[in-house]
PAKOL-517388 format. One line per field, with one value per residue (C-alpha): residue number from 1; residue in one letter; x, y, z. Coordinates in steps of 0.2 Angstrom, whole numbers, plus 2048, in hexadecimal, padded with zeros to 3 digits. Example, Ala and Ser with C-alpha at 12.3 -4.5 7.8 and 13.67 -1.06 7.14 Angstrom:
<rs>
resi [1/2]
resn [a/s]
c1 [83E/844]
c2 [7EA/7FB]
c3 [827/824]
</rs>
This chain:
<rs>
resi [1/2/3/4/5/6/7/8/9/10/11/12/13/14/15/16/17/18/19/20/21/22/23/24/25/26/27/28/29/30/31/32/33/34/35/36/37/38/39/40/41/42/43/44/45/46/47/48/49/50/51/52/53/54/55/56/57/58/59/60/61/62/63/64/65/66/67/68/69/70/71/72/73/74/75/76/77/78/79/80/81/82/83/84/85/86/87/88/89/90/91/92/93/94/95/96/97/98/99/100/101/102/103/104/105/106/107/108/109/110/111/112/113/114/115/116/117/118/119/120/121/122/123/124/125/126/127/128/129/130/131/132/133/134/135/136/137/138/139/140/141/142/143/144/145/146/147/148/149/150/151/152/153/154/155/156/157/158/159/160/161/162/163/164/165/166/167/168/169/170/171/172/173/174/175/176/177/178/179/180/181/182/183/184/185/186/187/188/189/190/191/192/193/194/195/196/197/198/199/200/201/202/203/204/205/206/207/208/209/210/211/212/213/214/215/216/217/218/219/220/221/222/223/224/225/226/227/228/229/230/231/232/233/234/235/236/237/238/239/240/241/242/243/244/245/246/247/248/249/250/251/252/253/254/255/256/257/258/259/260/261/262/263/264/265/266/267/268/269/270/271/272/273/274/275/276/277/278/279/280/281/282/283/284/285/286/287/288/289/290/291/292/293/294/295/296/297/298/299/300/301/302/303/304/305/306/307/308/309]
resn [x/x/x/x/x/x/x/x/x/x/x/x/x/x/x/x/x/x/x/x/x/x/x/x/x/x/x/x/x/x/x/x/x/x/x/x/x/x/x/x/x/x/x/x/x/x/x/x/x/x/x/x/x/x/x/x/x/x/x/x/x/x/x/x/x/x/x/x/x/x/x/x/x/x/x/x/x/x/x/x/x/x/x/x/x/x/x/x/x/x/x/x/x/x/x/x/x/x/x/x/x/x/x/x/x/x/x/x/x/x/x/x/x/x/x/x/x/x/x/x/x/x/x/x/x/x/x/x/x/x/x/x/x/x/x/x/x/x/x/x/x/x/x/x/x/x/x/x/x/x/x/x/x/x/x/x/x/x/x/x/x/x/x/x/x/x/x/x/x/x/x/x/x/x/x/x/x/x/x/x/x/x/x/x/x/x/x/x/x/x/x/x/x/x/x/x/x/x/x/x/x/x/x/x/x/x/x/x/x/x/x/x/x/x/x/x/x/x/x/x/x/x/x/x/x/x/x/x/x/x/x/x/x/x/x/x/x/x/x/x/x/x/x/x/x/x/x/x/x/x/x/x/x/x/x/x/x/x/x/x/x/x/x/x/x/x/x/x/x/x/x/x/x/x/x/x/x/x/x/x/x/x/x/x/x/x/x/x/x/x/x/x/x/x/x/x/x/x/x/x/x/x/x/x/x/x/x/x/x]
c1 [821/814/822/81D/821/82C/829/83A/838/841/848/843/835/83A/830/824/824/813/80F/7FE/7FD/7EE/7EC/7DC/7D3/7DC/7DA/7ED/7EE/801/804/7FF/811/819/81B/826/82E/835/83B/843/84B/852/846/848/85B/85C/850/85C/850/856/859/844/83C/82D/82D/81A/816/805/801/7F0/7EC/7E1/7D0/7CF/7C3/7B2/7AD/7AC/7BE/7C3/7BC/7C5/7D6/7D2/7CE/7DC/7E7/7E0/7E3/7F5/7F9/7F0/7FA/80B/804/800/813/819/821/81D/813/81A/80D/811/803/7FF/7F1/7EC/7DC/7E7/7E4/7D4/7DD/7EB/7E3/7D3/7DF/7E8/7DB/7D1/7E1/7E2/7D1/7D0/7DE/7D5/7D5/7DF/7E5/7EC/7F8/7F5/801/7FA/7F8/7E5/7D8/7D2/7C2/7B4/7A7/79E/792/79C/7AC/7AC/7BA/7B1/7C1/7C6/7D6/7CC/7C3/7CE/7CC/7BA/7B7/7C0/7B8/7A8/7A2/7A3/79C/798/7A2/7B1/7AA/7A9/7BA/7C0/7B0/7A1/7A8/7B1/7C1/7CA/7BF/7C1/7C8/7D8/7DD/7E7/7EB/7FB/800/7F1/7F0/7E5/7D2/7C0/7B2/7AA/7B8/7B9/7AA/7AB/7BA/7B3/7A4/7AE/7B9/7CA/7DB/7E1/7F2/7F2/804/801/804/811/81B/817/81C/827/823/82A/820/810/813/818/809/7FF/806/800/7F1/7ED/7F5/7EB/7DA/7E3/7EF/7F8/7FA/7FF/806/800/80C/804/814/80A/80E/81D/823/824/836/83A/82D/825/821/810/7FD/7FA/806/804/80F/818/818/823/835/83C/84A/83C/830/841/846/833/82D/83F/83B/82B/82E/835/824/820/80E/813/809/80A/80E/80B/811/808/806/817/815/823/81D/81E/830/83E/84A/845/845/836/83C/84B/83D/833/842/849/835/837/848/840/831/83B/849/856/866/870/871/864/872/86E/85B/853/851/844/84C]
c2 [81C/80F/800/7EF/7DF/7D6/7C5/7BD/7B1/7A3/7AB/7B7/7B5/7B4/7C4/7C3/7D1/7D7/7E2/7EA/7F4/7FF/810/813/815/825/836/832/822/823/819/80B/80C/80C/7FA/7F7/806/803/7F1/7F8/805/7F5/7F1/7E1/7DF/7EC/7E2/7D4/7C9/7B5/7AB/7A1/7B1/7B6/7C8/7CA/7D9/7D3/7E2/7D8/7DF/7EF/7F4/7FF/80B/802/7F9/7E8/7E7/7F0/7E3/7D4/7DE/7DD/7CA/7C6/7CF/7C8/7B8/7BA/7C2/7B1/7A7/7AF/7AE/79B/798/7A0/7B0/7C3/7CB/7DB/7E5/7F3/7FD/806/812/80E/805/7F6/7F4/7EF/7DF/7DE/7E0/7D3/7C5/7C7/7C7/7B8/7AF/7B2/7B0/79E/7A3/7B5/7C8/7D1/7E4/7F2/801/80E/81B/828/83A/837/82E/823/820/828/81E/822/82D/836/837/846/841/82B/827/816/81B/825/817/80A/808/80C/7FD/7F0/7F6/7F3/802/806/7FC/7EA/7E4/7EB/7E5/7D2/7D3/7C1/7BE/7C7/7CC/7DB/7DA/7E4/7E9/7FD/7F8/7F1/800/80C/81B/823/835/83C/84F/850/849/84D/851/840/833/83C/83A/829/822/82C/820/813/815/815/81D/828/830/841/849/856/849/840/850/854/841/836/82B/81E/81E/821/812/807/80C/808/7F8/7F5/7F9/7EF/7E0/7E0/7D5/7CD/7BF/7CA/7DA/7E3/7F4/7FE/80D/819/825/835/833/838/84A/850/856/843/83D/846/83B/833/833/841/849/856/85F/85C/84D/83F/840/830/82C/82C/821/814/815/810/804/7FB/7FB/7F2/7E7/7D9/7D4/7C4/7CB/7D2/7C9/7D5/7E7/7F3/801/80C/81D/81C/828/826/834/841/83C/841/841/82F/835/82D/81C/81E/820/814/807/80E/808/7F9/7F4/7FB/7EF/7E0/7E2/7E2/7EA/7F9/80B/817/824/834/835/843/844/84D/85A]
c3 [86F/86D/869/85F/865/855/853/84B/83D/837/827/81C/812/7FD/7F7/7E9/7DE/7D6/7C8/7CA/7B9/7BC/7B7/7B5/7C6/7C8/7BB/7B6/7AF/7AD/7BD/7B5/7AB/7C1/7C4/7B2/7B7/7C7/7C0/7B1/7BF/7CB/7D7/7D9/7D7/7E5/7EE/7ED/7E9/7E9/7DA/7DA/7DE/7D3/7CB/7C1/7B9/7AF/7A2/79E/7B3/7AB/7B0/7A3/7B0/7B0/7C0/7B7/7B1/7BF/7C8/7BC/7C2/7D3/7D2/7C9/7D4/7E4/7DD/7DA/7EC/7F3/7E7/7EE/800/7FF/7F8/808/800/804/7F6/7F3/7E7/7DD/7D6/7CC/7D2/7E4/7DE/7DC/7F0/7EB/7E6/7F1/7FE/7FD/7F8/807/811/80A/80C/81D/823/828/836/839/833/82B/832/826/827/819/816/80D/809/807/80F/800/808/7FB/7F5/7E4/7EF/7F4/7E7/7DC/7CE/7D0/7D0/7D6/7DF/7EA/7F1/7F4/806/808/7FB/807/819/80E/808/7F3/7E5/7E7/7D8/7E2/7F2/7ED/7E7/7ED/7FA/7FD/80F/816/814/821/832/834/846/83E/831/836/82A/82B/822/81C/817/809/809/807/815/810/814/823/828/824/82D/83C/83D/83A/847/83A/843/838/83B/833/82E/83B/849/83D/840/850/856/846/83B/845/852/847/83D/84E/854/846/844/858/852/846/84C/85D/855/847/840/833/82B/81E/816/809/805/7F8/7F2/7F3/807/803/802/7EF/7F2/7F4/7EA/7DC/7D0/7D8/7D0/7DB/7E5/7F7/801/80F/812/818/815/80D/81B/828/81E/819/82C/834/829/82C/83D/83C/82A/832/83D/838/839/826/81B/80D/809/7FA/7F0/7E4/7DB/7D4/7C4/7B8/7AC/7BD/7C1/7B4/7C1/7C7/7DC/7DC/7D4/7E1/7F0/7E9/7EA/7FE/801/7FC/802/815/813/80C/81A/80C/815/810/818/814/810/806/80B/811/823/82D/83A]
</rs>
């Protein structure tokens, strides 16, 4: 097992929790309702978060599907992230439909440029790597990644600077199972790692996500996590913007990402898909939290989640 090497800080850093109210980059738009959901369900009481803390959830944060809004949402977005960064808190975002990392991830690294690059583990059922050449549905969601390497529509491209955002060398993705010929092809050229669920099944989560964070860490000065909930499996987590099968059992996730969430190299992480309208039962909203507590470091067993054999 690849192991990282854990860099102790200080204290831990306050988080600061962001709503990123989009719906409208993917065919569903009900994920835009997500990030009131999961507060309204606890999130950041169970994230006990300390009395100063900021907890935003701006429903004026719309893109309303055109590239022009979509790219006043992104702006706006990456402005907050930078603002929460230059505080010294961690911004926690929670999207929304995955086109929020548009924004998420361009203010981080923007902020972080005058010290170096930024590197990025993307947990994911898909690839998110479609450009509008080669996107069937043009939907936004679909593109998220693609748009920050550089490739996609220039209003999305410019988001925060005119220059790439994330160098293909430090992404890694991590879960994928569902994706397009097209993205494929892409990230191949690229030279993107991409950790399919075959080899997160043959080897753990745990290790995939140590490695990863290895990876991206080895020619930059920070990373950060961008967890879409569809990379979990449906049986844990059904109510996402578009969920697959077999996919990561929730106890794994919870029990890697606490193993590498308390890298000072963390300068940000993420959460989206969440899809109120898909999750009577709230699983989803519960998973969605036992993500978050993993990423935030917050203690408390992980008892009652489903654990792979």
């Amino acid at each position: 097992m690849n192991s990282v090497a854990v860099l102790p800080t200080p204290a831990p850093k306050e988080i600061h929790l962001i709503g990123a109210e989009i719906g409208e980059g993917a065919p569903d738009p009900r994920c835009c309702a997500g990030p009131r959901a999961l507060l309204r369900f606890g999130l950041a009481r169970s994230l006990g978060v300390r009395s100063g803390s900021t907890v935003k959830c701006d429903s004026t944060l719309r893109a309303k599907g055109t590239l022009a809004l979509a790219r006043d949402f992104s702006s706006r977005l990456a402005d907050r992230v930078r603002n929460a960064l230059a505080s010294g808190s961690l911004p926690l975002v929670i999207g929304g439909d995955h086109s929020c990392a548009i924004g998420t991830w361009s203010g981080a690294a923007e902020w972080l440029r005058p010290r170096g690059s930024l590197g990025l583990v993307w947990v994911d059922a898909h690839l998110d790597s479609h450009t509008p050449q080669t996107s069937h549905t043009q939907a936004l969601h679909g593109m998220p990644l693609a748009v920050l390497m550089g490739y996609g529509p220039s209003e999305l491209t410019t988001v925060a600077s005119a220059r790439r955002k994330i160098n293909p060398r430090d992404v890694v993705i991590v879960g994928a199972r569902s994706y397009e010929d097209a993205e494929t092809e892409l990230l191949a050229r690229l030279g993107v790692r991409v950790v399919h669920m075959d080899e997160v099944r043959t080897r753990g989560f745990r290790a995939c996500i140590e490695e990863a964070v290895a990876r991206v860490t080895a020619n930059t000065v920070g990373w950060g996590l961008s967890f879409d909930l569809d990379a979990l499996d449906p049986v844990d987590a059904p109510g996402t913007g578009t969920p697959v099968p077999d996919g990561i059992a929730l106890c794994d996730a919870a029990a890697g990402l606490a193993s590498i969430a308390e890298d000072s190299r963390l300068v940000a992480a993420e959460i989206a898909e969440y899809n109120p309208a898909r999750d009577a039962e709230r699983r989803t909203a519960a998973a969605a939290v036992a993500i978050a507590r993993a990423l935030s470091g917050a203690e408390g067993k992980l008892s009652g989640l489903r654990c792979a054999a």
